[in-house]
C-alpha positions in Angstrom: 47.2 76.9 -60.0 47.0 73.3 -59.1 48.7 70.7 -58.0 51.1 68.4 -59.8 51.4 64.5 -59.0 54.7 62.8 -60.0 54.9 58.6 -60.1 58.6 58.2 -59.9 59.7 54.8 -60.8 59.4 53.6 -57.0 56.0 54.3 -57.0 55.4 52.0 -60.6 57.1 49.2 -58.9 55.4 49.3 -55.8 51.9 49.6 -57.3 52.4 47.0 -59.6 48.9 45.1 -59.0 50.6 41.2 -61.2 53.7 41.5 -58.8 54.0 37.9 -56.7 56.2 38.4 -53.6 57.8 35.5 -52.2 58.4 33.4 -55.3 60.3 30.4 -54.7 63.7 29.5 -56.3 63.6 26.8 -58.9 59.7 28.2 -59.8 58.0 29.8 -63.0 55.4 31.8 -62.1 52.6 32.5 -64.7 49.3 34.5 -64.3 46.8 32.5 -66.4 43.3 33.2 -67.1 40.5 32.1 -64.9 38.6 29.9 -68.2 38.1 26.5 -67.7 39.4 25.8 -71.0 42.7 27.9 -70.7 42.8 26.3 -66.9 42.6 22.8 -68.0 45.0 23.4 -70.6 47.8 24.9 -68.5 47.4 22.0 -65.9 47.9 19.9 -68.8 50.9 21.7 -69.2 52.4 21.2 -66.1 51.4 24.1 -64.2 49.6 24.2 -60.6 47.4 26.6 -58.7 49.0 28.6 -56.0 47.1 28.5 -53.0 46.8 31.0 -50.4 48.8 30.6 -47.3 52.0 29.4 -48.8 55.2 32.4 -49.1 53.7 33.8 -52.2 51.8 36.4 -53.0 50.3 39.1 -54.8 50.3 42.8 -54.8 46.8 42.8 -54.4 45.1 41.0 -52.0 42.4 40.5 -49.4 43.1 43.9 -47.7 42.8 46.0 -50.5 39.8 48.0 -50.9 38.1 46.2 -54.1 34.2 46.2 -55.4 34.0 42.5 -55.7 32.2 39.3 -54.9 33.3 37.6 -52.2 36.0 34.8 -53.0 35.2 30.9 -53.0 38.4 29.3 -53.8 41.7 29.8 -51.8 43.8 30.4 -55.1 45.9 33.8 -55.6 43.9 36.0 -58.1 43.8 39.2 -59.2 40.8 40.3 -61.7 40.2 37.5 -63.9 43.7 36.2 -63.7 44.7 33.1 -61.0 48.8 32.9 -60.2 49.8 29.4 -61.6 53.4 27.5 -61.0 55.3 24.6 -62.3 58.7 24.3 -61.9 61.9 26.1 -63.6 63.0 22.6 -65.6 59.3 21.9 -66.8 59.5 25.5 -68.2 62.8 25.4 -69.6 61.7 22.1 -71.3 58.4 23.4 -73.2 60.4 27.0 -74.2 63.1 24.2 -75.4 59.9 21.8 -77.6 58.0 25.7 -78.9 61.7 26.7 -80.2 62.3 23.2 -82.3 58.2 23.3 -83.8 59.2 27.2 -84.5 62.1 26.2 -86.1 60.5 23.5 -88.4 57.9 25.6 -89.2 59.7 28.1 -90.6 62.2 26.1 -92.5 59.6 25.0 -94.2 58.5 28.4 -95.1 61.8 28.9 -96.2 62.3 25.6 -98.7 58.9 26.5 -100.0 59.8 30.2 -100.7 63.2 29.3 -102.6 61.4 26.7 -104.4 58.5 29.3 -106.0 61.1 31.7 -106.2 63.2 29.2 -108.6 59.9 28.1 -110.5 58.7 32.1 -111.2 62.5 32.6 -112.5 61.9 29.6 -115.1 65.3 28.0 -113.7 67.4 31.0 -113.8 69.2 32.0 -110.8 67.1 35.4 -109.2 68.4 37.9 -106.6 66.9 38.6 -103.8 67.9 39.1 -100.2 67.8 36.5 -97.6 67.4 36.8 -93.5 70.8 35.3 -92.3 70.9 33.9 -88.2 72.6 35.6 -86.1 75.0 32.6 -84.7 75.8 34.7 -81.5 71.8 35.5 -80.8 70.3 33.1 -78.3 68.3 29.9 -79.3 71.1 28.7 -82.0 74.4 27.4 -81.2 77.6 28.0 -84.0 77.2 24.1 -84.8 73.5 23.9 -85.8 73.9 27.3 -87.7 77.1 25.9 -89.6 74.7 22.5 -90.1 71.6 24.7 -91.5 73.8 26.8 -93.6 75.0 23.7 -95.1 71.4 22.0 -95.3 70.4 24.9 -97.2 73.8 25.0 -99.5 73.0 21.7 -100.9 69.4 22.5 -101.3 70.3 25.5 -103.4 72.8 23.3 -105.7 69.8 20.8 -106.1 71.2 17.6 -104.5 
């Protein structure tokens, strides 16, 4: 016989050690790692170093019972990680510039695929299946689908 220990999804939550309490409205909130290279870049990016003694923070902290060195900045860390902000707009604006480089990226892809596909079929038309957007799914409105739908129409007929 022994005894049985149950984590119910209170107890998950509650130990969850990359929890930040006390975020701030208007605020992205990013653990980043503690490299000097990946630092520097996400400072390039906008984002700052929470300090201690502001309303955030994390799960762990001072008070719990850790083998570590003792600390010799005043940032919020946990491990290797450091808590980093910037604010909700910069945020919104770099998920807005990674969706438009995703999505000439992959239209490029896609030219380049119907193109080989056309030049392996010596000019004649060939079947095959093609991915189709989702208008409804997030990230493309009805208008740019209807515009790439067309874009690609008229690349199909050659013009």
């Amino acid at each position: 016989m022994g005894i049985e220990f149950v984590k119910d999804e209170a107890d998950k939550l509650r130990l969850d050690p990359l929890e930040v309490r006390g975020k701030q409205p208007g605020k992205h909130y990013r653990w980043l790692r503690k490299s000097d290279l990946n630092i520097a870049q996400k400072k390039y990016l906008g984002y700052d170093l929470v300090e201690r003694g502001g309303p955030e923070e994390a799960t762990i902290d001072s008070t719990t019972r850790m083998k570590k060195g003792a600390d010799t900045d005043n940032t919020i860390q946990v491990g290797d990680l450091v808590l980093g902000v910037m604010s909700e707009e910069r945020h919104q604006e770099l998920r807005r510039i990674n969706q438009e480089k995703i999505k000439r990226r992959t239209h490029g892809v896609e030219i380049a695929y119907r193109e080989k596909m056309r030049s392996l079929a010596r000019g004649e038309d060939v079947g095959f299946v093609e991915h189709k957007d989702n208008p409804s799914m997030k990230g493309m409105d009805e208008h740019e689908y209807a515009e790439r739908e067309s874009y690609l129409e008229s690349k199909r007929k050659g013009r």
